[in-house]
N, C-alpha and C positions, 0 to 999 in steps of 0.2 A: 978245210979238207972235207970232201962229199964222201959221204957211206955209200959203196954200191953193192947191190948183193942181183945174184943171179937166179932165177928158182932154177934150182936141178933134180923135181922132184914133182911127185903129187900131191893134194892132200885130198883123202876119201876120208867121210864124215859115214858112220854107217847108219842104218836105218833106227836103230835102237838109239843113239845119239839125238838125232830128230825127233824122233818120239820121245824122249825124254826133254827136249825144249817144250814140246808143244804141251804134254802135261802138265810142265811148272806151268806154262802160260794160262793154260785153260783153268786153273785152280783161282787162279787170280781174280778170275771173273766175277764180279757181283751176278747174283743167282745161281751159281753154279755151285749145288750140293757136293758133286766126288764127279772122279770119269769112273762110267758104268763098268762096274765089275762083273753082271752076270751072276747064277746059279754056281758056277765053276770056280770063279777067280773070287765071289767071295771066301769059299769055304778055304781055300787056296792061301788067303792073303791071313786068317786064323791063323794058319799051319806055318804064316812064316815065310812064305813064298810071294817071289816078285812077280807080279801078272801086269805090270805096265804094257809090254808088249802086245797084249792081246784086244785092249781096245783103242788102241789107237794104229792105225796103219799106213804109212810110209810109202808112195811109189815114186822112186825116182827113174829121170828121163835126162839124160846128161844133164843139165844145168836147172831142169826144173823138175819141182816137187807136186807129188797132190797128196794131201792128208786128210785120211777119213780117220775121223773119231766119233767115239760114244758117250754120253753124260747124262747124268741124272738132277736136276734141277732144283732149286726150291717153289715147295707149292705156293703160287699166289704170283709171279710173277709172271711177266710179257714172254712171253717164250721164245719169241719170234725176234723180239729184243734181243733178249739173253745167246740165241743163236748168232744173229748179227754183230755183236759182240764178239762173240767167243771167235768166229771166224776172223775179223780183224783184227783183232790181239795175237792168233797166231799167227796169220799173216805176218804182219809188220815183225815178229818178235825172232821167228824163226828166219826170214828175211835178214834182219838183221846182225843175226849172230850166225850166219852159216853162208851168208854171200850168195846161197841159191836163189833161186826166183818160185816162188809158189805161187802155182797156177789156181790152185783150187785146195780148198776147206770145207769138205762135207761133215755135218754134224746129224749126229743121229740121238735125237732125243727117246732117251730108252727108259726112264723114269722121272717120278715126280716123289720128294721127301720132305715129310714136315720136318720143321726147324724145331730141333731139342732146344728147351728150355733150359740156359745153364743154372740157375737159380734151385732146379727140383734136387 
């Protein structure tokens, strides 16, 4: 006996959804301090408040995406690496889980943060 099912319907993934892949993603990344918070969304993210949406930005185009995001890195590493990366992890990752096609992964290196010592 074959299952047959019909779609009778859409499914819209909204921009906040995609930006929240692309942040688990980007976190993931060796070299990658935080996604840059800014003056704003630090003081913001204190008080308790979600500020995801603000550095990472979502354009979609019927079936494809382009994603600009911001990150702060660790000091000492390739940066150019670290970029390269982070653009193919979101790539593939958001690709993945949303069936879209992403055309483009702009990374905008907005700081650089020494690594706390967990030992102090």
């Amino acid at each position: 006996m074959e299952d047959r099912f019909e779609s009778k319907g859409n499914v819209v993934l909204s921009e906040d959804v995609i930006s929240s892949i692309a942040a688990l993603s980007v976190v993931e990344v060796e070299g990658v301090a935080n996604l840059h918070q800014g003056f704003t969304g630090g003081i913001a993210e204190k008080f308790g408040k979600k500020t995801n949406g603000k550095n990472i930005r979502v354009v979609q185009k019927d079936n494809e995406l382009i994603i600009d995001l911001s990150v702060d890195v660790n000091f000492g590493v390739q940066i150019q690496k670290v970029a390269e990366k982070i653009q193919k992890k979101v790539k593939t990752t958001v690709e993945a889980m949303t069936g879209s096609r992403v055309i483009q992964v702009n990374v905008n290196v907005e700081g650089v943060r020494m690594i706390q010592n967990k030992t102090e």
